[in-house]
N, CA, C and O atoms as CSV, one atom per row, in Angstrom:
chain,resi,resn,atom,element,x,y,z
A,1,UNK,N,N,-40.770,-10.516,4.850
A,1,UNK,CA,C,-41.776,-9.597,5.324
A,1,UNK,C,C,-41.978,-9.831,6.818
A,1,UNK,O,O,-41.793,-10.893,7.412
A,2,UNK,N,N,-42.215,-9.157,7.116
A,2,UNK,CA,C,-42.391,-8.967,9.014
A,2,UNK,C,C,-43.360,-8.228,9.086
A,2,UNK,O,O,-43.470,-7.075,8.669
A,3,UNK,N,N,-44.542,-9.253,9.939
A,3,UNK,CA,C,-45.738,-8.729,9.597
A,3,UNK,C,C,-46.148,-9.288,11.407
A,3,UNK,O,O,-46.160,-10.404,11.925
A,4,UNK,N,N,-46.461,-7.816,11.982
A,4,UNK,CA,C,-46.532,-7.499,13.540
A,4,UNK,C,C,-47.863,-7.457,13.578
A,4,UNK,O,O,-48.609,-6.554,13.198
A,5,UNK,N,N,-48.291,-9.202,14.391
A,5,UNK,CA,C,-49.889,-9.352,13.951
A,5,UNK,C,C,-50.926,-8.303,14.821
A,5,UNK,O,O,-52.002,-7.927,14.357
A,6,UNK,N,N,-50.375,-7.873,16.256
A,6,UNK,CA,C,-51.201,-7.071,16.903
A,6,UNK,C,C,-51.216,-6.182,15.966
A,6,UNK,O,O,-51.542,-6.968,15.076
A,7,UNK,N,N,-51.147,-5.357,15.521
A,7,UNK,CA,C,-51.616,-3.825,14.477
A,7,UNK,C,C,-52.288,-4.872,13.266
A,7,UNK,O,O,-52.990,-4.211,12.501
A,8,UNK,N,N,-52.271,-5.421,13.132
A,8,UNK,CA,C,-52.895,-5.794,11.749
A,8,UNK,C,C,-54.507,-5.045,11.834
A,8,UNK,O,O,-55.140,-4.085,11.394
A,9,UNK,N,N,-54.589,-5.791,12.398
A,9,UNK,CA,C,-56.688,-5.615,12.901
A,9,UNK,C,C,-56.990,-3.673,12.770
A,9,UNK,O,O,-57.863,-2.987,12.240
A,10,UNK,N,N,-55.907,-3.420,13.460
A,10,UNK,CA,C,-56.126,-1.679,13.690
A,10,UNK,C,C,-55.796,-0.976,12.820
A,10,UNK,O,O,-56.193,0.187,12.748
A,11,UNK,N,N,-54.789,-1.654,11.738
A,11,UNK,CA,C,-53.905,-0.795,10.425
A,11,UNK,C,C,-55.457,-1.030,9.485
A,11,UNK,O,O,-56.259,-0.256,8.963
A,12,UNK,N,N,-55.355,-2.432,9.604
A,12,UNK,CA,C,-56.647,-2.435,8.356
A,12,UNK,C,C,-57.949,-1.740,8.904
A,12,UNK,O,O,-58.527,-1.051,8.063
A,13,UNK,N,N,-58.426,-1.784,9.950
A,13,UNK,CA,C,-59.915,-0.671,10.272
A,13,UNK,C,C,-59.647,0.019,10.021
A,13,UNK,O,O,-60.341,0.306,9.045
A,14,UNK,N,N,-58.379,1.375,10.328
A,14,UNK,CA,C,-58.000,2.526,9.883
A,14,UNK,C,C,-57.883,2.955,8.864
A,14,UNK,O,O,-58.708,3.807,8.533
A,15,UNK,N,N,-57.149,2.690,8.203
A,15,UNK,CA,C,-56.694,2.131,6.407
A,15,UNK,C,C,-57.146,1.844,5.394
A,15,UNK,O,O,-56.743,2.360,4.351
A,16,UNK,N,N,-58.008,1.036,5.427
A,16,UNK,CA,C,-58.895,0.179,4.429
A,16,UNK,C,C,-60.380,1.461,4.152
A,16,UNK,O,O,-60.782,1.959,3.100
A,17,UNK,N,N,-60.696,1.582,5.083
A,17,UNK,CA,C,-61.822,2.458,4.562
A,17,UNK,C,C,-61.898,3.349,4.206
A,17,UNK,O,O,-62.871,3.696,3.536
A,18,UNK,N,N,-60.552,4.405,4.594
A,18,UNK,CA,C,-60.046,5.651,3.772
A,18,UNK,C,C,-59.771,5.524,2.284
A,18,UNK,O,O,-60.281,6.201,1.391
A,19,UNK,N,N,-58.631,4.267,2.129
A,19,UNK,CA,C,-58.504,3.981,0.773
A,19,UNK,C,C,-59.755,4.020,-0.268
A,19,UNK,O,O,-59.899,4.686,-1.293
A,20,UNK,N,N,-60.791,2.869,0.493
A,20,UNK,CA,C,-62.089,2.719,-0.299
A,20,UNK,C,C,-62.651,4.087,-0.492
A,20,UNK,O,O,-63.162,4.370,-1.575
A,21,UNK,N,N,-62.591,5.022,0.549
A,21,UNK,CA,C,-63.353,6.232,0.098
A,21,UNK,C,C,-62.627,7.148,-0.605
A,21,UNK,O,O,-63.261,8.011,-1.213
A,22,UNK,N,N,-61.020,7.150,-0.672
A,22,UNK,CA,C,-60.546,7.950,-1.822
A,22,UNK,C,C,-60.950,7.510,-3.027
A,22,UNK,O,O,-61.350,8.359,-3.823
A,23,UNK,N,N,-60.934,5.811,-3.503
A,23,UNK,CA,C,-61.508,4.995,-4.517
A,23,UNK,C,C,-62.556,5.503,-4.865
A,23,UNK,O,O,-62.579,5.777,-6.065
A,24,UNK,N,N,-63.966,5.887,-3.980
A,24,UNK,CA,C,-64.738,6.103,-4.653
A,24,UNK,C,C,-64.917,7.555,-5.194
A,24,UNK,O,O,-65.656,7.877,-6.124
A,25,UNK,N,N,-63.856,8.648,-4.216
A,25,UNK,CA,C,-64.326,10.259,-4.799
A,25,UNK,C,C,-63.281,10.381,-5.693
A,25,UNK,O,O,-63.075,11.489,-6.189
A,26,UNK,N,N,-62.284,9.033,-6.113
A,26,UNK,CA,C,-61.514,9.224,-7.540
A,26,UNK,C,C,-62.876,9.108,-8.957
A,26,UNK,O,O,-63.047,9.692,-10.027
A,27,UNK,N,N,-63.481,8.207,-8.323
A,27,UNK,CA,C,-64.728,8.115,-9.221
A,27,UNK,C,C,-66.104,9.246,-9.336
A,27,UNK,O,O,-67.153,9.044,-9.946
A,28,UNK,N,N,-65.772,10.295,-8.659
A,28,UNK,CA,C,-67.009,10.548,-8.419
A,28,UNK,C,C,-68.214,10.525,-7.759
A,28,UNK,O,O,-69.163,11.247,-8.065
A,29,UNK,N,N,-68.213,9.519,-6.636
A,29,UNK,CA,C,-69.249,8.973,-6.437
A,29,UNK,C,C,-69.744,9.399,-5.336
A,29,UNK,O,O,-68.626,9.810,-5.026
A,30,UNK,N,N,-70.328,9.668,-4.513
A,30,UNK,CA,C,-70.901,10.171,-2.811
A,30,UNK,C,C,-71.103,8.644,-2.128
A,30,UNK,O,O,-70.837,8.516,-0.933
A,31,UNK,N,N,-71.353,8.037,-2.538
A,31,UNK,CA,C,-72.216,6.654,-2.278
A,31,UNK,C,C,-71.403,5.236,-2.919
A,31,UNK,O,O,-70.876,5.177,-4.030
A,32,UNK,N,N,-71.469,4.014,-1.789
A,32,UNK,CA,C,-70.929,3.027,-2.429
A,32,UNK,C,C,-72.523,2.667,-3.285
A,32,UNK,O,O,-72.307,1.902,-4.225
A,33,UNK,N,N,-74.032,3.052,-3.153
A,33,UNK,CA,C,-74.737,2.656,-4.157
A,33,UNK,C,C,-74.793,2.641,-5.323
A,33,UNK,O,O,-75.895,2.596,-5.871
A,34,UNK,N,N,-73.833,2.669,-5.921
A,34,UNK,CA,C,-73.356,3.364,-7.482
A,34,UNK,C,C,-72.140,2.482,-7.925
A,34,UNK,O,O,-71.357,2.590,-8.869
A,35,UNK,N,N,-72.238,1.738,-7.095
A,35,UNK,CA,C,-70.734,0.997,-7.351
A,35,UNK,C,C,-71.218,-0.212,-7.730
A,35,UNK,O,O,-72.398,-0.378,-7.419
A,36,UNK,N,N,-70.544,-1.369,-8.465
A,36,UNK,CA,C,-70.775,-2.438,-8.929
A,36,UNK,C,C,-70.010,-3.693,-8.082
A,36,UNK,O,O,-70.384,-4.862,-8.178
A,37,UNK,N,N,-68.733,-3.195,-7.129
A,37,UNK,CA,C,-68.082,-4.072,-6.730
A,37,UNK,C,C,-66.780,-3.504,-5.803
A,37,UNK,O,O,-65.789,-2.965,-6.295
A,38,UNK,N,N,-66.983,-3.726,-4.432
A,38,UNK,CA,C,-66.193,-2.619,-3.126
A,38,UNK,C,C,-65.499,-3.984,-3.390
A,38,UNK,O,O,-66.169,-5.014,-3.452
A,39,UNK,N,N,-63.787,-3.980,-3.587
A,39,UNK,CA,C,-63.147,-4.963,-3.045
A,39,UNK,C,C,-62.557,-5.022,-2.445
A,39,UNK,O,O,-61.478,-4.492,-2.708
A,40,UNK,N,N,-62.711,-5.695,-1.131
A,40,UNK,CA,C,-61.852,-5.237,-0.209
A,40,UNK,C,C,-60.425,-6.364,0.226
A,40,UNK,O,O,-60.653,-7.533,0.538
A,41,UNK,N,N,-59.254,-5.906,0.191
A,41,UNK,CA,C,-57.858,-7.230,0.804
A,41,UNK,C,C,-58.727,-7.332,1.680
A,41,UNK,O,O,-59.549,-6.640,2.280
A,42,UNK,N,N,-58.093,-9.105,1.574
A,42,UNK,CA,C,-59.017,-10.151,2.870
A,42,UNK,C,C,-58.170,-10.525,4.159
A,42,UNK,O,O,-57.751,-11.619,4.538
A,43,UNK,N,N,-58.047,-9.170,4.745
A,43,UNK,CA,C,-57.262,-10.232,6.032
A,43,UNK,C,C,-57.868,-11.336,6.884
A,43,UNK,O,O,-57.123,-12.084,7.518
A,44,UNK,N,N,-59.237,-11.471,6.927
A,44,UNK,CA,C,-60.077,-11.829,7.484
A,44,UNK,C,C,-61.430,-11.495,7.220
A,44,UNK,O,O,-61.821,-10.328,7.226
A,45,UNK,N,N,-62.446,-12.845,6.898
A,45,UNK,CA,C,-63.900,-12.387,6.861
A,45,UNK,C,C,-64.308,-11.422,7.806
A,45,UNK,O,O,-64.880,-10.460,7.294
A,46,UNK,N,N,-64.184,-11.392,9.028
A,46,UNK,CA,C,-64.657,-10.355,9.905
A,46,UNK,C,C,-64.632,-9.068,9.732
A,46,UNK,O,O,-65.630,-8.366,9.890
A,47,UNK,N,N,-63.366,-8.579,9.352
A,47,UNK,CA,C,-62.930,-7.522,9.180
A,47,UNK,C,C,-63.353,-7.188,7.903
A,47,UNK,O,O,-63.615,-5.985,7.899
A,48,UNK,N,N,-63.499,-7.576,7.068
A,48,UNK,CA,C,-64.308,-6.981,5.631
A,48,UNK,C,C,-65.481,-6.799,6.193
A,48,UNK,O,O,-65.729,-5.595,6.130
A,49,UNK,N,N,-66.235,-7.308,6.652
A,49,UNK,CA,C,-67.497,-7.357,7.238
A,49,UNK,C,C,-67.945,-6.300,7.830
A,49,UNK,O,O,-68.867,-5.581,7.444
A,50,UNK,N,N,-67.008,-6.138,9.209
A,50,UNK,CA,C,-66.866,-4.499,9.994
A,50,UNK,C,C,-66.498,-3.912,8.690
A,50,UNK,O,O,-67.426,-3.857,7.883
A,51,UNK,N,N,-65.710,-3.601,8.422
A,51,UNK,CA,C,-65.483,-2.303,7.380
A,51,UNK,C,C,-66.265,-1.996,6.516
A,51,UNK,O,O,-66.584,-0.813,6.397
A,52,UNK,N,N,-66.871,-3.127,5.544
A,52,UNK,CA,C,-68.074,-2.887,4.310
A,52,UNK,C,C,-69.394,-2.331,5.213
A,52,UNK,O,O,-70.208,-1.528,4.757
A,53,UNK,N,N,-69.456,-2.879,6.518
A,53,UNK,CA,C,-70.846,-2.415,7.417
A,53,UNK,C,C,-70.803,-0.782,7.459
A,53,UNK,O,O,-71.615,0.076,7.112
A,54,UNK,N,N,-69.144,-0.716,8.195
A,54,UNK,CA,C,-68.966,0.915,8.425
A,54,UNK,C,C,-69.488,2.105,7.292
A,54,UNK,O,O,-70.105,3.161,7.433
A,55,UNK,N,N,-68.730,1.145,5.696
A,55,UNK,CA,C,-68.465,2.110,4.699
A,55,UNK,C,C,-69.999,2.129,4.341
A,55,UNK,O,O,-70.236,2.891,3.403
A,56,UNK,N,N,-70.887,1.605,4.755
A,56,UNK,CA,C,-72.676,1.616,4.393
A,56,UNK,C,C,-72.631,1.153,3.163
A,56,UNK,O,O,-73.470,1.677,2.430
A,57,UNK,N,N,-71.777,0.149,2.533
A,57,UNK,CA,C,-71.852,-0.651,1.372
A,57,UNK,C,C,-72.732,-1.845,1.279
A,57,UNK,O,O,-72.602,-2.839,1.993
A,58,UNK,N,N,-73.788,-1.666,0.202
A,58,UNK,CA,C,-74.450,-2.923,0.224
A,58,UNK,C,C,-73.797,-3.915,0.160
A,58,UNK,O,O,-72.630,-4.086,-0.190
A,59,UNK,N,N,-74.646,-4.675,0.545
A,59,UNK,CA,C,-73.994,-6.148,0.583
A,59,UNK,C,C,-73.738,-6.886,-0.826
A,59,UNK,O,O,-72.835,-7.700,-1.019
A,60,UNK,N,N,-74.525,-6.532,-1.615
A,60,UNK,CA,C,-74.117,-7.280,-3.252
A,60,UNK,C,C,-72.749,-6.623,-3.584
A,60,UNK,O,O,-71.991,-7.366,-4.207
A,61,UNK,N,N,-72.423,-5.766,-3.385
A,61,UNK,CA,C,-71.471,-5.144,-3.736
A,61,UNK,C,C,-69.975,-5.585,-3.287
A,61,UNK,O,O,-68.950,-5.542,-3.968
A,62,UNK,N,N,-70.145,-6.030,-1.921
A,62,UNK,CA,C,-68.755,-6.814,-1.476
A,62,UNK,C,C,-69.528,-8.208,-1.475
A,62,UNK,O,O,-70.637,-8.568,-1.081
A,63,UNK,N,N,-68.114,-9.023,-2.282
A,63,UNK,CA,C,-67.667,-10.239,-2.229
A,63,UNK,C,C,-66.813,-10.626,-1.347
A,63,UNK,O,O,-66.001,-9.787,-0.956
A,64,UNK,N,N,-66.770,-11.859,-0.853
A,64,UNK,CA,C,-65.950,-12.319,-0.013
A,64,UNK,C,C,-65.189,-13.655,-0.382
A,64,UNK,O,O,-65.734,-14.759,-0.400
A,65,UNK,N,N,-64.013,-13.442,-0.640
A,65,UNK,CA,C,-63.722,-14.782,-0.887
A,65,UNK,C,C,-62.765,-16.035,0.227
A,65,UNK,O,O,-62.759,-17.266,0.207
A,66,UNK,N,N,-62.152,-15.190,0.980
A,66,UNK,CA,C,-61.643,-15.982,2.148
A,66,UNK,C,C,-62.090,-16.396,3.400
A,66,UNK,O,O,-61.506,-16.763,4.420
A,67,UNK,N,N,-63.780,-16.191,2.956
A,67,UNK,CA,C,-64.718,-16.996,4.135
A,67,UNK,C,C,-64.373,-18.890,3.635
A,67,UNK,O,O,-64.321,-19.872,4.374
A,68,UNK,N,N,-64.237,-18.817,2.481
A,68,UNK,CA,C,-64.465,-20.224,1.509
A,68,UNK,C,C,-63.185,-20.412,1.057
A,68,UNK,O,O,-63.158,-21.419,0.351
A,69,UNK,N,N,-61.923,-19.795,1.169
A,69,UNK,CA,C,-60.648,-20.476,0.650
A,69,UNK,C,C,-59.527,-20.026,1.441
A,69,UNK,O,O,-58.340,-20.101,1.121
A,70,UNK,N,N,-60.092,-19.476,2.672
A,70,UNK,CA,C,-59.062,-18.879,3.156
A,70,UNK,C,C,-58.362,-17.233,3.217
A,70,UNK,O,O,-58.885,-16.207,2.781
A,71,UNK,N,N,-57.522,-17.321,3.646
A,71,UNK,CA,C,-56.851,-16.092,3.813
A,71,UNK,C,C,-55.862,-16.090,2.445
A,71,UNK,O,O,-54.994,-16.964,2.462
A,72,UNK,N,N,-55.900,-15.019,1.009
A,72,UNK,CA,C,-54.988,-14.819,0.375
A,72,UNK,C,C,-53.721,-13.890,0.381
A,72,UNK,O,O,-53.015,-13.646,-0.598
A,73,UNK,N,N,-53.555,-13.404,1.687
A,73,UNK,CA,C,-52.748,-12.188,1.697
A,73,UNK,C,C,-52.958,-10.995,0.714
A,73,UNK,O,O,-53.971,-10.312,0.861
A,74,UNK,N,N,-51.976,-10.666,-0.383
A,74,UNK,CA,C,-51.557,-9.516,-1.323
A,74,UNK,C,C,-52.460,-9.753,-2.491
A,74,UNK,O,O,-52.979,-8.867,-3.169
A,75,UNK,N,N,-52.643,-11.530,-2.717
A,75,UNK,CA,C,-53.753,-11.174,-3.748
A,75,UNK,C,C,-54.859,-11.208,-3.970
A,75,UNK,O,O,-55.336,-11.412,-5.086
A,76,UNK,N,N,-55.863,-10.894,-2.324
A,76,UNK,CA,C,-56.841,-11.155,-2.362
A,76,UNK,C,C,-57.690,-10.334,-3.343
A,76,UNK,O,O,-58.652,-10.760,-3.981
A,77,UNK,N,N,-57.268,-9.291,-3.362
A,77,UNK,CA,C,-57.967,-7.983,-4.136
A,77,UNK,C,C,-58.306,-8.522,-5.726
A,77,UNK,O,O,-59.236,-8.548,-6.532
A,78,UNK,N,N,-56.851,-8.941,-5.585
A,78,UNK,CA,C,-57.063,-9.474,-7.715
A,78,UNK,C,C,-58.195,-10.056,-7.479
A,78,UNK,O,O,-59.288,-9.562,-7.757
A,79,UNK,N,N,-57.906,-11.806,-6.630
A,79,UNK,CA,C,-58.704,-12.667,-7.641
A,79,UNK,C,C,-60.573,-11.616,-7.304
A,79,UNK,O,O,-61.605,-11.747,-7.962
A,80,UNK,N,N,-60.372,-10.846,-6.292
A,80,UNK,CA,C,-61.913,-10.163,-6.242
A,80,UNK,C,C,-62.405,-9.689,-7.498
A,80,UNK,O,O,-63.514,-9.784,-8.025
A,81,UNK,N,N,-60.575,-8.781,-8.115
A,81,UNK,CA,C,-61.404,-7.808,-8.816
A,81,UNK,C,C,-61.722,-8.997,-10.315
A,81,UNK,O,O,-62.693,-8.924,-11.069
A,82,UNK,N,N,-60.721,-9.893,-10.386
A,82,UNK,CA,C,-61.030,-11.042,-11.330
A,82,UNK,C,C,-62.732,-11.315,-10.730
A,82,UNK,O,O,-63.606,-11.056,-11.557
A,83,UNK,N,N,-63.017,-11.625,-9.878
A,83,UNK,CA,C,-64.595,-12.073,-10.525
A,83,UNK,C,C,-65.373,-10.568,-10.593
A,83,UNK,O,O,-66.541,-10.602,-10.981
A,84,UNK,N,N,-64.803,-9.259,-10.242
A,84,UNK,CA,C,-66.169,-8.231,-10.317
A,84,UNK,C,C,-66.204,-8.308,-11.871
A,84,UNK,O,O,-67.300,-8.271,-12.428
A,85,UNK,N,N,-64.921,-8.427,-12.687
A,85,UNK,CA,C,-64.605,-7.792,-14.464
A,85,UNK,C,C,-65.539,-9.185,-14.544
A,85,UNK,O,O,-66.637,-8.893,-15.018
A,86,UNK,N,N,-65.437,-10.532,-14.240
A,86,UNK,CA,C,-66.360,-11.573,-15.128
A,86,UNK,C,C,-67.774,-11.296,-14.593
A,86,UNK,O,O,-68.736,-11.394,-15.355
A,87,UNK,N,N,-67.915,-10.980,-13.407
A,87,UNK,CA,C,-69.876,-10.629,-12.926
A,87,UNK,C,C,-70.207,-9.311,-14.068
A,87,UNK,O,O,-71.186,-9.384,-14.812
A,88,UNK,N,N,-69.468,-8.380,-14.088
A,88,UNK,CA,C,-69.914,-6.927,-14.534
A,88,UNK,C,C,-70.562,-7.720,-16.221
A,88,UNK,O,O,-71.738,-7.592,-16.560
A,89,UNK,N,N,-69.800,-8.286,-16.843
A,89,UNK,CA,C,-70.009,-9.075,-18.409
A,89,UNK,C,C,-71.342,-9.750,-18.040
A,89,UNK,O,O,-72.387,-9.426,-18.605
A,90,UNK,N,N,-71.292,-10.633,-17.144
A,90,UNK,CA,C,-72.378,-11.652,-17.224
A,90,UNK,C,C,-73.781,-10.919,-16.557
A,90,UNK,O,O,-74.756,-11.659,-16.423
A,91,UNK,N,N,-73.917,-9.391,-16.108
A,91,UNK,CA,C,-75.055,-9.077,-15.252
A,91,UNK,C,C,-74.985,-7.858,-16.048
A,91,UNK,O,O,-74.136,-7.015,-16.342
A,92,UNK,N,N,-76.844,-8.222,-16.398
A,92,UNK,CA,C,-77.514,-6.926,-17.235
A,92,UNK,C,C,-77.652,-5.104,-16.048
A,92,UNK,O,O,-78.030,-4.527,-15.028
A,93,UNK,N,N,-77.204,-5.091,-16.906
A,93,UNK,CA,C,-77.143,-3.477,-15.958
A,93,UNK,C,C,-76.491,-3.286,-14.786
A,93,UNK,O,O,-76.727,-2.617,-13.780
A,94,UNK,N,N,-75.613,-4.023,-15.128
A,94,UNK,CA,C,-74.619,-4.180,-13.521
A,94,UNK,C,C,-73.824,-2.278,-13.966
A,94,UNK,O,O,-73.476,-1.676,-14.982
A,95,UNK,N,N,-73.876,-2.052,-12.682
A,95,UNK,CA,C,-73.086,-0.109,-12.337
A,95,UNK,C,C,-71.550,-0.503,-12.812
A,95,UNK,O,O,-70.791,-1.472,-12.784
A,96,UNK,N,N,-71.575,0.736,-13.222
A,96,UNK,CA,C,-70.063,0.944,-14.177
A,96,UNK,C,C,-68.848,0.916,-13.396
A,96,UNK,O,O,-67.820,0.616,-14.004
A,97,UNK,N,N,-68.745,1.269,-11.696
A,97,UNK,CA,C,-67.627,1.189,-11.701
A,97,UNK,C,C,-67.054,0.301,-10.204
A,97,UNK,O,O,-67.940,-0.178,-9.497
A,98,UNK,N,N,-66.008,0.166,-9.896
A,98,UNK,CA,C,-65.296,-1.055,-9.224
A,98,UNK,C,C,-64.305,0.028,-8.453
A,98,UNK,O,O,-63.771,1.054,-8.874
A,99,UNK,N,N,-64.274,-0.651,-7.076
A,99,UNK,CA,C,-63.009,-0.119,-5.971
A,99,UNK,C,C,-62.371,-0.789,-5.559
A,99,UNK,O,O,-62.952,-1.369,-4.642
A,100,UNK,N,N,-61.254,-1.170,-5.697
A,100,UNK,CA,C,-60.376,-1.684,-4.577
A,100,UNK,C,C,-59.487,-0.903,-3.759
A,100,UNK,O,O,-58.774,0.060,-4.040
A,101,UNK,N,N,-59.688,-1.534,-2.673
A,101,UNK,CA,C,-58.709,-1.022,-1.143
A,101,UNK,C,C,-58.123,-1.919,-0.566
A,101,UNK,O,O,-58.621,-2.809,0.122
A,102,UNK,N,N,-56.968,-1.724,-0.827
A,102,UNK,CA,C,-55.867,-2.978,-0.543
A,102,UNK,C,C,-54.833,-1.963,0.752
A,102,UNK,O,O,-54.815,-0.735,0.842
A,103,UNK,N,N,-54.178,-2.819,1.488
A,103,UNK,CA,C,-52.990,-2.733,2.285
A,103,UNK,C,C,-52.158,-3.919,2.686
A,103,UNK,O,O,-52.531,-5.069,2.913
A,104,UNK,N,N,-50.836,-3.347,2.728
A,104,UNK,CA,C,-49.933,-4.339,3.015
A,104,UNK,C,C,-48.492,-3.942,3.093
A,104,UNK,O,O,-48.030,-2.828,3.341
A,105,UNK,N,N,-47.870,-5.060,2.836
A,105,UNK,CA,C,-46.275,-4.572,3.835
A,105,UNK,C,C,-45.620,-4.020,2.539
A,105,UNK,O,O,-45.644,-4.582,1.444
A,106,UNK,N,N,-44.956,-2.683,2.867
A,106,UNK,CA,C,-44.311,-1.515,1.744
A,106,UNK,C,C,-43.212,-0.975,1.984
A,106,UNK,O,O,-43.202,0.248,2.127
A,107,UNK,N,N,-41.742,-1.870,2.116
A,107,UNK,CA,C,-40.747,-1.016,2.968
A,107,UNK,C,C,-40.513,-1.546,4.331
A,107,UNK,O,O,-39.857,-0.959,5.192
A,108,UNK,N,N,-40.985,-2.485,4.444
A,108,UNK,CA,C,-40.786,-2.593,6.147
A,108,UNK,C,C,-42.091,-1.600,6.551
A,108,UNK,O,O,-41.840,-1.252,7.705
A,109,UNK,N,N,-43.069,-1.125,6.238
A,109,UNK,CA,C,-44.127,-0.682,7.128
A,109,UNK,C,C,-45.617,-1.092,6.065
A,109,UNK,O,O,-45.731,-1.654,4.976
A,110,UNK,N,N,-46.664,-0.440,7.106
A,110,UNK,CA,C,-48.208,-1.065,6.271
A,110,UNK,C,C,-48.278,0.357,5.547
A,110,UNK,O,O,-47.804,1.464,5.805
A,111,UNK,N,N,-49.203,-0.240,4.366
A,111,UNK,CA,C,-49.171,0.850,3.296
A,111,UNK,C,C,-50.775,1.090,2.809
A,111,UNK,O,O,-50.766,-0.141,2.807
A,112,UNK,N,N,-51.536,1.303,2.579
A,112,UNK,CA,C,-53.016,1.306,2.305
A,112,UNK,C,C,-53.276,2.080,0.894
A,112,UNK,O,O,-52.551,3.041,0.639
A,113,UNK,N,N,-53.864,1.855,0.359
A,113,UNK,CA,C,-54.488,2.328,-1.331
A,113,UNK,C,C,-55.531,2.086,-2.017
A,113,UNK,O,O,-56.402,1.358,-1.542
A,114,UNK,N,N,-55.661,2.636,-3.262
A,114,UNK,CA,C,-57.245,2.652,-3.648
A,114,UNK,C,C,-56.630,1.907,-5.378
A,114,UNK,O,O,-55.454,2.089,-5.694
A,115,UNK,N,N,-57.509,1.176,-6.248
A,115,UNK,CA,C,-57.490,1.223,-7.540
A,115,UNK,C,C,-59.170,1.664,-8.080
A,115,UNK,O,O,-60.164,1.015,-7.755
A,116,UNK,N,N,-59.186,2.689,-8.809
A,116,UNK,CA,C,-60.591,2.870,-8.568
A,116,UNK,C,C,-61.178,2.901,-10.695
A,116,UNK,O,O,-60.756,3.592,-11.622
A,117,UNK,N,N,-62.081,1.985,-10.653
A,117,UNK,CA,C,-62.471,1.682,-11.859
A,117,UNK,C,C,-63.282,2.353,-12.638
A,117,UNK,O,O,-63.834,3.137,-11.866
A,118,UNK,N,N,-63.814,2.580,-13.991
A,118,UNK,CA,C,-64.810,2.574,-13.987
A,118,UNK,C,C,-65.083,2.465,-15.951
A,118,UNK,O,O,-64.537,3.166,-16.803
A,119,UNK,N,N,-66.099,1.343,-16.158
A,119,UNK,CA,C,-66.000,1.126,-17.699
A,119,UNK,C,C,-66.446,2.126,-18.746
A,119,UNK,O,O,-67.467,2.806,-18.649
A,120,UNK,N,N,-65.972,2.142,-19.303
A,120,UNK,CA,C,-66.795,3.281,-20.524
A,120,UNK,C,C,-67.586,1.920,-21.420
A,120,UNK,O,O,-67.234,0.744,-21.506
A,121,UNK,N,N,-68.705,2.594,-21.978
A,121,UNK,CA,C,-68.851,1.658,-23.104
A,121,UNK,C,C,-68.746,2.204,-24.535
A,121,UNK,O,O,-69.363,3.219,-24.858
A,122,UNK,N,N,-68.013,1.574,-25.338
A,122,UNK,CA,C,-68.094,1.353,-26.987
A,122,UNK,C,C,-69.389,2.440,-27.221
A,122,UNK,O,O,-69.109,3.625,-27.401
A,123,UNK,N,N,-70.340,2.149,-27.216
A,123,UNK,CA,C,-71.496,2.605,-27.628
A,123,UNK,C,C,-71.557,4.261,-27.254
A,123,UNK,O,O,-72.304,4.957,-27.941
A,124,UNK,N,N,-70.833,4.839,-26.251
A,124,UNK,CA,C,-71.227,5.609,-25.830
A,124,UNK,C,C,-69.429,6.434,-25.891
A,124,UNK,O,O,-68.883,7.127,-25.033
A,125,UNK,N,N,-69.102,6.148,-26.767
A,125,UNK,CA,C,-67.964,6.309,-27.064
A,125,UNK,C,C,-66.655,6.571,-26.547
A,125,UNK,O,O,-65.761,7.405,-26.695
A,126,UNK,N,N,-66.906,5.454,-25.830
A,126,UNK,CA,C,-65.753,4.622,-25.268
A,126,UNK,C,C,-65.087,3.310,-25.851
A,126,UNK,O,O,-65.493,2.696,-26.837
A,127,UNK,N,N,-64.036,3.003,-25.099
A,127,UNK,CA,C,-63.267,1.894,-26.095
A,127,UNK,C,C,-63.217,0.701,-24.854
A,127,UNK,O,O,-62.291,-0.108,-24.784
A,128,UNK,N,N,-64.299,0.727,-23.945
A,128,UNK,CA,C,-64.023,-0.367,-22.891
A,128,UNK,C,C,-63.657,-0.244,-21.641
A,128,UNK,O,O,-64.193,0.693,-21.049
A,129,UNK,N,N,-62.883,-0.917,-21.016
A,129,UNK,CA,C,-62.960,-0.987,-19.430
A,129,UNK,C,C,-61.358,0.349,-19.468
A,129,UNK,O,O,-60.251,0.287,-20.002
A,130,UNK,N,N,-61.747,0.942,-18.987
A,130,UNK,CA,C,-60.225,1.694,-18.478
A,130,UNK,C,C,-60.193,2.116,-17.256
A,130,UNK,O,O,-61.112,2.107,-16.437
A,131,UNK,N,N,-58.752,2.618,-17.094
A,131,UNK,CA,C,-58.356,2.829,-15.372
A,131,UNK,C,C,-58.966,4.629,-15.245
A,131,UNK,O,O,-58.890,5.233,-14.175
């Protein structure tokens, strides 16, 4: 991978927040207030920071995990969305649905995208978490 650090900073401001906002109007949503968990790839604490500020996402909503372990590259998003699926279980009335906005190297160039969540419940006749 060949990864041309000047554009990094500018691919991900550009990039990252479009993704997140296709994520959320795949869901429906006008608002990250409705969301349970913005995850954003960690190129850097800073830069999640600027971007979650931009996207007017509360702050409960983004996690950060490479203030405290570092930089994960490609899988920062998982282990995020790994703790939003264990918070969403353990928190009463936590909002139904989850975004991730990831980018990274695709081909020899940067690539940007959305996975956009949202659970049904059993009760309401659904069969659980689906895409």
């Amino acid at each position: 991978m060949v990864i041309r650090a000047r554009g990094v900073g500018a691919a991900y401001r550009s990039h990252v927040p479009l993704a997140a906002r296709r994520g959320l109007a795949a869901l429906g949503l006008d608002t990250f207030d409705d969301l349970h968990r913005l995850c954003l790839h960690e190129s850097n604490p800073r830069m999640v920071a600027e971007v979650a500020t931009e996207l007017g996402a509360p702050a409960p909503a983004v996690q950060s995990i490479s203030s405290t372990v570092g930089t994960l590259a490609g899988v920062s998003v998982f282990a995020l969305l790994d703790e939003a699926l264990h918070s969403h279980s353990q928190t009463p009335d936590a909002r139904d649905t989850i975004v991730c906005a990831l980018i990274g190297d695709v081909g020899g160039s940067v690539a940007a995208g959305h996975v956009s969540l949202r659970y049904s419940h059993p009760d309401q006749g659904g069969s659980g978490p689906r895409r």
